[in-house]
C-alpha atoms as a printed R data frame, in Angstrom:
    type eleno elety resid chain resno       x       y        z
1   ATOM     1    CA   UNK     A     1 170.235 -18.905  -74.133
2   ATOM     2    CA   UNK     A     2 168.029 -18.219  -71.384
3   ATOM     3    CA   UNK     A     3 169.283 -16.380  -68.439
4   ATOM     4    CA   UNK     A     4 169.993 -17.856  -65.024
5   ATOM     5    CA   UNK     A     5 167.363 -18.235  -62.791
6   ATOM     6    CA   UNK     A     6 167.215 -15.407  -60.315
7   ATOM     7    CA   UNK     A     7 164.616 -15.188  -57.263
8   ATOM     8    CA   UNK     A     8 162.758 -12.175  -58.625
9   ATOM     9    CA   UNK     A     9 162.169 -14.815  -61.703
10  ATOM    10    CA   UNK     A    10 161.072 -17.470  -59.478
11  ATOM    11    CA   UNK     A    11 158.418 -15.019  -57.961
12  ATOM    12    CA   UNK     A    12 157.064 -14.861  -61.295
13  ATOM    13    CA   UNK     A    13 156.451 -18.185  -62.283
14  ATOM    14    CA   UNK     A    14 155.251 -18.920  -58.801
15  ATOM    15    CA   UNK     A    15 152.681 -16.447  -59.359
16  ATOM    16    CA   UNK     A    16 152.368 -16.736  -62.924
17  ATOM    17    CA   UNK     A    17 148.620 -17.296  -63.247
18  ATOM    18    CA   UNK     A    18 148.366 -14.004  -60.918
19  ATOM    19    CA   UNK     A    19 150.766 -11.970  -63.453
20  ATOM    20    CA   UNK     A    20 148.183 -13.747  -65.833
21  ATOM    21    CA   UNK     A    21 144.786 -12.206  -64.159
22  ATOM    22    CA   UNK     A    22 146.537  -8.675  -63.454
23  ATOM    23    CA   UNK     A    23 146.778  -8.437  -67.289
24  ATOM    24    CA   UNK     A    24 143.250  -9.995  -68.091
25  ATOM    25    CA   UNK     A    25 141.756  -7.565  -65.515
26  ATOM    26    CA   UNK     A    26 143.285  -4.514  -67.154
27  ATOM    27    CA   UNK     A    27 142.148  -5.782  -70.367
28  ATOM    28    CA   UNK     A    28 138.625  -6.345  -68.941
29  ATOM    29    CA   UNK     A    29 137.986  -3.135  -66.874
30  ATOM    30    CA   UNK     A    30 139.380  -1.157  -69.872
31  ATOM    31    CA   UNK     A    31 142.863   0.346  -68.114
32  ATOM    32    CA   UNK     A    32 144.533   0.290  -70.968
33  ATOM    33    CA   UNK     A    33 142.428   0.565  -73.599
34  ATOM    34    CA   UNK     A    34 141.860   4.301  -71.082
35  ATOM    35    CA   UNK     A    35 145.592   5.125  -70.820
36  ATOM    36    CA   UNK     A    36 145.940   4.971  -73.845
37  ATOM    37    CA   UNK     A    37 143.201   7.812  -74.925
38  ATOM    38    CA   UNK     A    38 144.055   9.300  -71.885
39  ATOM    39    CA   UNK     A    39 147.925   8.652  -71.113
40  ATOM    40    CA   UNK     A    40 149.178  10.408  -67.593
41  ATOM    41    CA   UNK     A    41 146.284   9.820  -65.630
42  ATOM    42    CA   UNK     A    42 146.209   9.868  -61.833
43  ATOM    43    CA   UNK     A    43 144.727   7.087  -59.582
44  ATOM    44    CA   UNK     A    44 141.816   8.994  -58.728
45  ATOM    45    CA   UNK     A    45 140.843   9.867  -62.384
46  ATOM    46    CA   UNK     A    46 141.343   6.065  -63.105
47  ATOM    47    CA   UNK     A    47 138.930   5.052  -61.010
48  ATOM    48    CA   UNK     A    48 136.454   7.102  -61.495
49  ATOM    49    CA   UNK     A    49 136.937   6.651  -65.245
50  ATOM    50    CA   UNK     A    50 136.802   2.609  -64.832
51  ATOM    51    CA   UNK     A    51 134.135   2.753  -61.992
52  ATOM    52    CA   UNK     A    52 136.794   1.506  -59.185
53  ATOM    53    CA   UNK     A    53 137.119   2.593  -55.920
54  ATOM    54    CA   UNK     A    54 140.321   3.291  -54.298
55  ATOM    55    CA   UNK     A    55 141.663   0.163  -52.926
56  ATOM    56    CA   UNK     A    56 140.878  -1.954  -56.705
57  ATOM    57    CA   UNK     A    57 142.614   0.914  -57.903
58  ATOM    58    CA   UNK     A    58 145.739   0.452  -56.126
59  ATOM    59    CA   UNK     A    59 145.560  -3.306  -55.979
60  ATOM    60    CA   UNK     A    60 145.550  -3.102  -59.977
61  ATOM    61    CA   UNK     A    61 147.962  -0.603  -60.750
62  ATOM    62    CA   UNK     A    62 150.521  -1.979  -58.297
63  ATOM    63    CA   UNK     A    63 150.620  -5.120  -60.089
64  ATOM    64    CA   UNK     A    64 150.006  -3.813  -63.482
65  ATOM    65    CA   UNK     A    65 153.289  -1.124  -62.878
66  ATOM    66    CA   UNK     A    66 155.485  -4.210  -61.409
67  ATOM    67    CA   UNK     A    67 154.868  -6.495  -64.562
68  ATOM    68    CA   UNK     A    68 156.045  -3.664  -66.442
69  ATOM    69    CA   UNK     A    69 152.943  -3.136  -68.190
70  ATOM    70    CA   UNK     A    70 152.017   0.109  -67.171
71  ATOM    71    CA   UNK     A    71 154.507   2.671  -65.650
72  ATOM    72    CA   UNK     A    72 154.344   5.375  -63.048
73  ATOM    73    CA   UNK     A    73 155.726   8.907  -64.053
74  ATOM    74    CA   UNK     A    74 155.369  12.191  -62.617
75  ATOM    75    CA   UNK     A    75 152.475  13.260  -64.387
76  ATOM    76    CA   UNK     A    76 150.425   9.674  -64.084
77  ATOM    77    CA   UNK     A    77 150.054   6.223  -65.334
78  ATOM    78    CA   UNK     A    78 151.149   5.649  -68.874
79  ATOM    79    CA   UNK     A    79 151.163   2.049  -70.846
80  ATOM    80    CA   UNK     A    80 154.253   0.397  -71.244
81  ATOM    81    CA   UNK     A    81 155.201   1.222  -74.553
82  ATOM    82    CA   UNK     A    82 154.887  -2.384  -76.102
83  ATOM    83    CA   UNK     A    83 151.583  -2.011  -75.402
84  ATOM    84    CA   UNK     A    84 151.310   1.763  -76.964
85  ATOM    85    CA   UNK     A    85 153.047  -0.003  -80.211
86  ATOM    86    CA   UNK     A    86 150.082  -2.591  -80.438
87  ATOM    87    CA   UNK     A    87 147.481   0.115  -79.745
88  ATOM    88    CA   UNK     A    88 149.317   2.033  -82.617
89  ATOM    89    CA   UNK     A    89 149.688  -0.522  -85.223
90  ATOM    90    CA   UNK     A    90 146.409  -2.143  -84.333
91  ATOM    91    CA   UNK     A    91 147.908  -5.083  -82.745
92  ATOM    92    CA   UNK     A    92 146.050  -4.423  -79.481
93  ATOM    93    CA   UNK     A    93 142.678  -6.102  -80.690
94  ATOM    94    CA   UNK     A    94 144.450  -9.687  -81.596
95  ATOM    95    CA   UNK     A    95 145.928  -9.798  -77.957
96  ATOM    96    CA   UNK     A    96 142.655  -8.907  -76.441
97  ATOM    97    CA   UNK     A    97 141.264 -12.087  -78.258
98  ATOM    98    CA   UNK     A    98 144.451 -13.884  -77.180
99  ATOM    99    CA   UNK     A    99 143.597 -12.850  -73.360
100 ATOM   100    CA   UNK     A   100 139.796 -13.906  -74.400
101 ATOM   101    CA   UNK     A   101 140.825 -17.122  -75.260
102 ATOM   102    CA   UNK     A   102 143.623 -17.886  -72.620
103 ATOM   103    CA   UNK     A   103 140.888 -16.952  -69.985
104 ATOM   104    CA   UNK     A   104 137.980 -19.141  -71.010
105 ATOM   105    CA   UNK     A   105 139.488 -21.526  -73.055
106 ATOM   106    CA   UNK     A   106 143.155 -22.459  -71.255
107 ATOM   107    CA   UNK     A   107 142.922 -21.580  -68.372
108 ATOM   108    CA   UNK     A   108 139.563 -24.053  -66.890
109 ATOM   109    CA   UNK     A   109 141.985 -27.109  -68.877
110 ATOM   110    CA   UNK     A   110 145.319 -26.049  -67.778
111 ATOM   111    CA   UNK     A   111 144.637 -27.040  -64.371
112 ATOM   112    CA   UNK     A   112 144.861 -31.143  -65.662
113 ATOM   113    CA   UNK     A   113 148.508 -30.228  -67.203
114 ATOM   114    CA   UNK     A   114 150.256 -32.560  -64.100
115 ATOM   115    CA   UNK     A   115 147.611 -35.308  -64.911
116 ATOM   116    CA   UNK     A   116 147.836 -34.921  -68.573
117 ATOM   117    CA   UNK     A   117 151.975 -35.819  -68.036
118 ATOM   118    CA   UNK     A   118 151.213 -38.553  -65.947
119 ATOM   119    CA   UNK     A   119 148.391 -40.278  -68.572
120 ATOM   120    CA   UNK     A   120 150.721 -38.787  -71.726
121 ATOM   121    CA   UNK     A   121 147.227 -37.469  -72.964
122 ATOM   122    CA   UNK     A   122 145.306 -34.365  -72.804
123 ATOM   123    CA   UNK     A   123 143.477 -34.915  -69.621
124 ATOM   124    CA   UNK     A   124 141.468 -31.010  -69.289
125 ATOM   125    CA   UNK     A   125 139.534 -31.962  -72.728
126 ATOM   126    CA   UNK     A   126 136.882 -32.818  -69.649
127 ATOM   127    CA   UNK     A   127 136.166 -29.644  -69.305
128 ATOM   128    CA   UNK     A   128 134.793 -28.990  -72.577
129 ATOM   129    CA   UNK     A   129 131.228 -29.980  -73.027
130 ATOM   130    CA   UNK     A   130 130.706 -33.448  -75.911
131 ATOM   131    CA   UNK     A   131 131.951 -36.757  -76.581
132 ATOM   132    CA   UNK     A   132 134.521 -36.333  -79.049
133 ATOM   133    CA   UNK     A   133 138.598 -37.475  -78.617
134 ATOM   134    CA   UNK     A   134 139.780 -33.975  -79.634
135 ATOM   135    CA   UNK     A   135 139.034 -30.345  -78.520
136 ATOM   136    CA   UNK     A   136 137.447 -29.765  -82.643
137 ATOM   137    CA   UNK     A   137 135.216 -32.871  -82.754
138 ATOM   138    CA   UNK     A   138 133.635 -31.527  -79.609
139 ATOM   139    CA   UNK     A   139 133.327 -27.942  -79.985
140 ATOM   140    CA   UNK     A   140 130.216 -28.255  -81.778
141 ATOM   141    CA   UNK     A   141 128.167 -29.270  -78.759
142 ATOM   142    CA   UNK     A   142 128.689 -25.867  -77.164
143 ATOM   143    CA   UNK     A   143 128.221 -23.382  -79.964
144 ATOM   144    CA   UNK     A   144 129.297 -20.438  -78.106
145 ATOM   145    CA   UNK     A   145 132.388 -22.097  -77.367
146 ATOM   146    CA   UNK     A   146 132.537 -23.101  -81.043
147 ATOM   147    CA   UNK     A   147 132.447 -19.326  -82.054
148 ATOM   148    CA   UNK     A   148 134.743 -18.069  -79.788
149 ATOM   149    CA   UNK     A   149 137.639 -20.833  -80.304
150 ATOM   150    CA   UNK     A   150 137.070 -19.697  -84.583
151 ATOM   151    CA   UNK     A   151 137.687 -15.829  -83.634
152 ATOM   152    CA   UNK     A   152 140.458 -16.746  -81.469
153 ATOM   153    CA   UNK     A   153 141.895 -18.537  -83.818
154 ATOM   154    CA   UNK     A   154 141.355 -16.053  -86.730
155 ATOM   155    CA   UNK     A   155 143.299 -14.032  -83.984
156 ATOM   156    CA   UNK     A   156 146.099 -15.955  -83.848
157 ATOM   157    CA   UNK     A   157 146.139 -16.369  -87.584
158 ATOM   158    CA   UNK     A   158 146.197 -12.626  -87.894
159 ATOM   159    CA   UNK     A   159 148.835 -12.220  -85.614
160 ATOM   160    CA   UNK     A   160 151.290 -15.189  -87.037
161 ATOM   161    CA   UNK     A   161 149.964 -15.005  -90.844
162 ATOM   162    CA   UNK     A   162 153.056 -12.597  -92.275
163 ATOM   163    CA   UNK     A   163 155.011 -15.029  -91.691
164 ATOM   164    CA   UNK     A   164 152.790 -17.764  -93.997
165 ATOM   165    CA   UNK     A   165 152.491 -15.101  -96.379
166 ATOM   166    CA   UNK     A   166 156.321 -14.088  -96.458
167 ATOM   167    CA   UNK     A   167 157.603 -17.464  -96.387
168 ATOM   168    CA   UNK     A   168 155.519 -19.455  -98.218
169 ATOM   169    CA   UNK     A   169 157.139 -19.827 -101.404
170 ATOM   170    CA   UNK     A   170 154.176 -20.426 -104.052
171 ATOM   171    CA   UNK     A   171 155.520 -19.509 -107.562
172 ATOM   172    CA   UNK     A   172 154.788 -21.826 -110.246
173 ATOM   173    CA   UNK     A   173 152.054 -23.313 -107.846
174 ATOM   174    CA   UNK     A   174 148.577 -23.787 -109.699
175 ATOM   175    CA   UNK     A   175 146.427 -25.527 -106.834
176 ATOM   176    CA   UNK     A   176 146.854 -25.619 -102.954
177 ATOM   177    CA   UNK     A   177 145.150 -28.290 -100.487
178 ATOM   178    CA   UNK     A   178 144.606 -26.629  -97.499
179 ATOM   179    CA   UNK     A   179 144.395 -29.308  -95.143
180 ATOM   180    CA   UNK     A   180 142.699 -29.147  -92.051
181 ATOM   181    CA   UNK     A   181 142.321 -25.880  -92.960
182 ATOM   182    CA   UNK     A   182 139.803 -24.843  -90.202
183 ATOM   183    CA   UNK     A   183 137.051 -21.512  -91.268
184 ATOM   184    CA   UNK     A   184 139.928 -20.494  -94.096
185 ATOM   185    CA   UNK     A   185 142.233 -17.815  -92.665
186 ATOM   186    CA   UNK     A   186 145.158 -19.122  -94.076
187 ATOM   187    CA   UNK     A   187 144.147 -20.109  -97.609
188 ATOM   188    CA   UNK     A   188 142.214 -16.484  -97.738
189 ATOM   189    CA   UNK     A   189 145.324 -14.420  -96.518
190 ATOM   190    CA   UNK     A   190 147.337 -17.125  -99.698
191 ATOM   191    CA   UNK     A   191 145.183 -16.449 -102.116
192 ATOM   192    CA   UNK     A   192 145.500 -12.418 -101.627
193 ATOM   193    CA   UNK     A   193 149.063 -12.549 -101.350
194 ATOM   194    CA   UNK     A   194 149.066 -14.741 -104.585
195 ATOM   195    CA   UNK     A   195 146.332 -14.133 -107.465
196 ATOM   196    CA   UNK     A   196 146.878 -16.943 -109.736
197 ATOM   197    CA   UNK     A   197 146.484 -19.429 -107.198
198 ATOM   198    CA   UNK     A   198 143.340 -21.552 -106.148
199 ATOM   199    CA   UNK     A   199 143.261 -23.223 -103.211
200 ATOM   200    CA   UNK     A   200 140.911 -25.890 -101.282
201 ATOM   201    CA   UNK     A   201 140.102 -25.919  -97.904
202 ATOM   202    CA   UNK     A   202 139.530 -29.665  -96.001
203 ATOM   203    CA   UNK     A   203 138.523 -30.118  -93.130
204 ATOM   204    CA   UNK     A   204 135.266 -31.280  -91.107
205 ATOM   205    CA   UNK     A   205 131.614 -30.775  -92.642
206 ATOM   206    CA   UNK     A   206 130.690 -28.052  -89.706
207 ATOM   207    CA   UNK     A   207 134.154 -26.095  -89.958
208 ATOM   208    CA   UNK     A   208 133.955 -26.168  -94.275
209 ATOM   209    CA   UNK     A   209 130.549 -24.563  -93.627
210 ATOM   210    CA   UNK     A   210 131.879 -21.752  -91.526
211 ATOM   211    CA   UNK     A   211 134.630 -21.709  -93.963
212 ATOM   212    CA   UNK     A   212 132.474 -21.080  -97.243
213 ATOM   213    CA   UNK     A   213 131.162 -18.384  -95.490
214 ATOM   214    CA   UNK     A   214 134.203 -16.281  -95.000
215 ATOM   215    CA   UNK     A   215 135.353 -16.903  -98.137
216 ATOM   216    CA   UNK     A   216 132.434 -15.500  -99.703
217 ATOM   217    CA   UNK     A   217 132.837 -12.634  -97.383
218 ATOM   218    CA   UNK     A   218 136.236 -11.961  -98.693
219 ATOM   219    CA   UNK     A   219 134.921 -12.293 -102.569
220 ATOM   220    CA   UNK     A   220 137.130 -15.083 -103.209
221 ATOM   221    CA   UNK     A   221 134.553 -17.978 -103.960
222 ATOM   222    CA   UNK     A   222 135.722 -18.064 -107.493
223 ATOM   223    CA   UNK     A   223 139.151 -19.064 -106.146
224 ATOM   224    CA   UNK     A   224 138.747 -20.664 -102.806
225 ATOM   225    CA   UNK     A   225 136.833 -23.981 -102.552
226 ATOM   226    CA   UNK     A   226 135.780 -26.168  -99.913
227 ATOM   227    CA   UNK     A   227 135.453 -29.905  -99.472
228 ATOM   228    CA   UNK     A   228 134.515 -31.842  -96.390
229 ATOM   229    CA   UNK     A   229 135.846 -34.520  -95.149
230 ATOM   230    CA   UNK     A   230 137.703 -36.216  -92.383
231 ATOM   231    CA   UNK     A   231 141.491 -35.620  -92.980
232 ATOM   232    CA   UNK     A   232 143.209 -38.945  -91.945
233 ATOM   233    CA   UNK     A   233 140.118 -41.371  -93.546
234 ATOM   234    CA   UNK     A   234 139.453 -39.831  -96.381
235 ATOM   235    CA   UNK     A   235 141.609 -39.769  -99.617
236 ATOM   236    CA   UNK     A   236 142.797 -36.404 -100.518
237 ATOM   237    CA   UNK     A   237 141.428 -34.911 -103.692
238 ATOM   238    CA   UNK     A   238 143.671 -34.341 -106.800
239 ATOM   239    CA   UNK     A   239 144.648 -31.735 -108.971
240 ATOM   240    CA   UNK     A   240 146.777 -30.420 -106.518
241 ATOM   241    CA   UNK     A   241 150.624 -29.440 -106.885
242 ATOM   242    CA   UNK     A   242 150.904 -28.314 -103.528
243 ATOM   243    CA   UNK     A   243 149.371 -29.035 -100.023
244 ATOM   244    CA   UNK     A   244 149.616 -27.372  -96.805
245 ATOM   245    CA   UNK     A   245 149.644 -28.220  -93.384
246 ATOM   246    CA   UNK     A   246 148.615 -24.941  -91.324
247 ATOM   247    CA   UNK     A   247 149.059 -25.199  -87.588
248 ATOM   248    CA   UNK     A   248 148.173 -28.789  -87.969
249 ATOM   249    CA   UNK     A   249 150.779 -31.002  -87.766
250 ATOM   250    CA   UNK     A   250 151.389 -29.615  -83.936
251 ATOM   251    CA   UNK     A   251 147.669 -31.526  -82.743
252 ATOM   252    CA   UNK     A   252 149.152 -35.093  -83.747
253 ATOM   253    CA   UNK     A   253 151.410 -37.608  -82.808
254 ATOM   254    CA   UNK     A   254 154.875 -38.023  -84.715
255 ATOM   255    CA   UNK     A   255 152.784 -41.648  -86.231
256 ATOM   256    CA   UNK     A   256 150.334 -39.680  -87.222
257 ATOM   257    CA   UNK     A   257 152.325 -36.588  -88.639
258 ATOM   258    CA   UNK     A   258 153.892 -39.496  -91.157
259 ATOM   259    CA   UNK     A   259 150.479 -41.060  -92.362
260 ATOM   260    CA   UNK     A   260 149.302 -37.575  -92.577
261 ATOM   261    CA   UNK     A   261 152.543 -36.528  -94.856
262 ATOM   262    CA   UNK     A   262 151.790 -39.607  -97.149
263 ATOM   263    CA   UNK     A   263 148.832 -38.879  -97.778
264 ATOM   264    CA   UNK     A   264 149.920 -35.763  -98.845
265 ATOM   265    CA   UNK     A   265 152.420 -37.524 -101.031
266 ATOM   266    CA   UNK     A   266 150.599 -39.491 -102.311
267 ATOM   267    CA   UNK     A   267 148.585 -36.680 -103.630
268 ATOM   268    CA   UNK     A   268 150.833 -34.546 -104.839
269 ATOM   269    CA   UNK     A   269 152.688 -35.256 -109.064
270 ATOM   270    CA   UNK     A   270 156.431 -35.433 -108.849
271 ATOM   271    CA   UNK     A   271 158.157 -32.286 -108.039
272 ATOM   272    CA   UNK     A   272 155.143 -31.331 -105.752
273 ATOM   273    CA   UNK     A   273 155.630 -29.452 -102.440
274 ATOM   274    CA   UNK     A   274 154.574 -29.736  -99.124
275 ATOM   275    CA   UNK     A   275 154.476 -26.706  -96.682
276 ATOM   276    CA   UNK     A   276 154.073 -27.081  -93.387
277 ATOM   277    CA   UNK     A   277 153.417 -24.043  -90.833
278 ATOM   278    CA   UNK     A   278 153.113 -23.393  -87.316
279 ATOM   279    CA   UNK     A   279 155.014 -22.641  -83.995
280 ATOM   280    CA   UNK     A   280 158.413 -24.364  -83.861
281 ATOM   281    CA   UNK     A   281 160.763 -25.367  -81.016
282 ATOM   282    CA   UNK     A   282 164.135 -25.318  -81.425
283 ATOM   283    CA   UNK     A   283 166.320 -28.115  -81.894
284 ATOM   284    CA   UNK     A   284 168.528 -28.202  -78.796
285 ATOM   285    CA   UNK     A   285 165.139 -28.452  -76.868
286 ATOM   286    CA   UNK     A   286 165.361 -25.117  -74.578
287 ATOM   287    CA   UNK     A   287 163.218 -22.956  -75.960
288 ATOM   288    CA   UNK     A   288 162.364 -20.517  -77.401
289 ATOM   289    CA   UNK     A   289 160.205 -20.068  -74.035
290 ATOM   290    CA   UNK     A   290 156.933 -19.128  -76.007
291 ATOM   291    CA   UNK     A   291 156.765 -22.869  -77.308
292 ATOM   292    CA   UNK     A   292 157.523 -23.773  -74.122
293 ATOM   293    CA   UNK     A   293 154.965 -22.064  -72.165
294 ATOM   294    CA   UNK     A   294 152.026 -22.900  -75.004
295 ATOM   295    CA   UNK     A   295 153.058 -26.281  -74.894
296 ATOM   296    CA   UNK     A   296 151.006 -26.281  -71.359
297 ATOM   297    CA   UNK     A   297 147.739 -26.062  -73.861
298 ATOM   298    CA   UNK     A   298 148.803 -28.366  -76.021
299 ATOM   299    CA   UNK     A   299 149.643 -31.429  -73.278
300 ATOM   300    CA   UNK     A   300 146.131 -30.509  -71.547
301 ATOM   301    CA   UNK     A   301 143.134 -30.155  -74.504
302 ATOM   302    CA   UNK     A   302 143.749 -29.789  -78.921
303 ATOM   303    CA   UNK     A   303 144.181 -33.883  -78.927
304 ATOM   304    CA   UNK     A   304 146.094 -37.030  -77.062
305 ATOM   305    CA   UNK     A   305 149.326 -36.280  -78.862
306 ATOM   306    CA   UNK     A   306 149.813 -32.825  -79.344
307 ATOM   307    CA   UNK     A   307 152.784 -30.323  -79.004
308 ATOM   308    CA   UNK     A   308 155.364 -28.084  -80.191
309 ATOM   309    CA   UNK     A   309 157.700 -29.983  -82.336
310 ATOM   310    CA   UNK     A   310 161.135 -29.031  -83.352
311 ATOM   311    CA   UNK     A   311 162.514 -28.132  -86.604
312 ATOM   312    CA   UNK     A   312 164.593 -31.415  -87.581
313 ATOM   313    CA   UNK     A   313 161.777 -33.441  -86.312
314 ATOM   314    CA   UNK     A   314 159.642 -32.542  -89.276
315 ATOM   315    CA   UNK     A   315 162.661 -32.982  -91.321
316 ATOM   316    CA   UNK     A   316 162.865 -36.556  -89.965
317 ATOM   317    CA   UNK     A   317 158.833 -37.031  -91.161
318 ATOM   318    CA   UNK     A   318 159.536 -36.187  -94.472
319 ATOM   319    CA   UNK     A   319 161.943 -38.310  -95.030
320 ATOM   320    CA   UNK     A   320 159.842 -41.210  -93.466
321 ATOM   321    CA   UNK     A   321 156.873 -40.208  -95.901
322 ATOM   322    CA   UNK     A   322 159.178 -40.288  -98.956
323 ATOM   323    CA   UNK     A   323 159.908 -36.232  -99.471
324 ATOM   324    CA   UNK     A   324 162.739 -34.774 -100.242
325 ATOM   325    CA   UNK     A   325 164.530 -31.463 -100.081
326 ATOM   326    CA   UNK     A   326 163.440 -29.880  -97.001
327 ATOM   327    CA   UNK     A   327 163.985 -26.220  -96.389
328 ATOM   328    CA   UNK     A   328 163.371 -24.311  -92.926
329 ATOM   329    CA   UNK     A   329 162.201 -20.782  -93.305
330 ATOM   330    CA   UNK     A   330 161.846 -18.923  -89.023
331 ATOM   331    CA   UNK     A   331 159.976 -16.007  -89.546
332 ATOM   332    CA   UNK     A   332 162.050 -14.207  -87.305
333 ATOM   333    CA   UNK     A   333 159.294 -12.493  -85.198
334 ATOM   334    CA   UNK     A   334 158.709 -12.613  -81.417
335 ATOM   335    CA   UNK     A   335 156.489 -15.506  -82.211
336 ATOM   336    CA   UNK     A   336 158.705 -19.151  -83.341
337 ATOM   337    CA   UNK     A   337 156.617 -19.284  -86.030
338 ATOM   338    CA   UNK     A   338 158.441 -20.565  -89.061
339 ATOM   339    CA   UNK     A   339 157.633 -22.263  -92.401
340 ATOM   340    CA   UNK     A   340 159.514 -26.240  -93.480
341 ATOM   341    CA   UNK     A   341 158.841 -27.663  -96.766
342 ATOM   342    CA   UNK     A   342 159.821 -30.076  -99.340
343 ATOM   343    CA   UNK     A   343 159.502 -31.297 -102.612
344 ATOM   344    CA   UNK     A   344 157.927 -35.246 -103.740
């Protein structure tokens, strides 16, 4: 349970999107990416090493030392030491693509997140360049967007994909449909967790391409495959005995998290499985406050209807598309993400 609301807490989230910048600058100038080589540094030496005079100095490591992510000792400025544990297990470079992608991709969209409550749609997809009714039918008119949302995403991937690996149960599985399955980060992470199994990527005809090309980077062509197509229109292809909905099912509406389920049903032989993976809320609907917070994104750009769902929702959409059996598996990280499947 979350803990009462005290007026140091309030100061936060009133100045949230400060707390926000004061960790995107020190990402940006290189603070701690410095304290860490260099750990006990004094103000002076700081600036001089990040090209700062004295006054950006102070203004950055005052607010960097009273979020807690750096701290002040007698010998100099250190890094918190969550942040020395993702320096040392190589952690560091996924949240600097998280920051990346907060800053230029959020952040311009977040601003519509009143507006996107009041229309119940995602309002800030005007700030992203195109035509298109969802954040990945547009991206393509602004390729440098395009490449930046795909490493971002690879980023989050990397950070949340032990948990897909760990808890997606594929033994006696012979052919997974990836669907929606963006450039292939989750079926290529599968597929070298698990060598007997071939898998399919779906998704759109520019995202397969980009796709094909990882997977051939990876050496995995001869068991990774890619098929375009668009994945509510189009009928899935068969042969397989298990598909998988990868941080999909949180871009749609609960309508069309059914008709995307039965189509997966109807795809699937008896005693086929469906795995679905991505963040989860929980069921009594306060928190955890990471689903909370990202909801912000997802009420402002991905698509009309997307969000966070909790765990017996997706129980309740199996049931409506005819599965059975469904299992929740939380990975049990500081992240909710969690694995829920079920059997045809």
């Amino acid at each position: 349970d979350a803990s009462p609301l005290t007026t140091d807490g309030l100061v936060q989230i009133l100045f949230g999107s400060s707390a926000f910048q004061m960790l995107n600058a020190g990402r940006n100038l290189g603070l701690f990416a410095l304290l860490h080589r260099r750990p006990g540094l004094a103000p002076p030496e700081i600036g001089r090493e990040l090209g700062l005079a004295d006054r950006p100095v102070q203004i950055l490591l005052l607010g960097t030392t009273a979020l807690g992510l750096t701290r002040c000792e007698e010998d100099g400025y250190r890094n918190a030491e969550v942040l020395d544990s993702l320096f040392a297990d190589d952690t560091w470079t996924i949240i600097e693509d998280l920051i990346e992608y907060e800053e230029r991709i959020v952040r311009p969209a977040e601003v519509d997140f009143t507006e996107s409550l009041r229309r119940n749609t995602n309002v800030g997809l005007r700030r992203i360049k195109g035509t298109g009714p969802d954040l990945y039918h547009r991206l393509s008119a602004d390729p440098e967007l395009e490449q930046l949302f795909y490493r971002c995403m690879r980023s989050w991937s990397r950070l949340s994909n032990p948990v897909l690996v760990e808890k997606a149960e594929l033994a006696g599985v012979r052919r997974v449909l990836d669907v929606g399955g963006g450039d292939g980060v989750n079926a290529i992470a599968l597929a070298q967790a698990n060598p007997g199994v071939e898998f399919t990527v779906l998704d759109l005809p520019g995202t397969v391409e980009i796709a094909r090309r990882r997977i051939a980077e990876h050496g995995l062509a001869d068991r990774v495959s890619v098929r375009a197509a668009d994945i509510f229109d189009d009928v899935y292809p068969p042969g397989h005995d298990c598909v998988l909905f990868a941080n999909q099912l949180v871009i749609w509406s609960p309508e069309e998290n059914v008709r995307l389920l039965r189509k997966a049903h109807a795809a699937l032989p008896d005693g086929g499985r469906v795995l679905v993976f991505n963040a989860m809320a929980d069921d009594s609907g306060d928190g955890p406050l990471y689903a909370a917070l990202d909801n912000v994104y997802f009420a402002t750009l991905p698509a009309a209807s997307s969000t966070i769902y909790r765990w017996d929702q997706y129980e309740e959409w199996f049931a409506a598309a005819g599965f059975v059996k469904p299992e929740r598996l939380p990975g049990g990280r500081w992240t909710p993400h969690g694995v829920i499947s079920a059997v045809k």
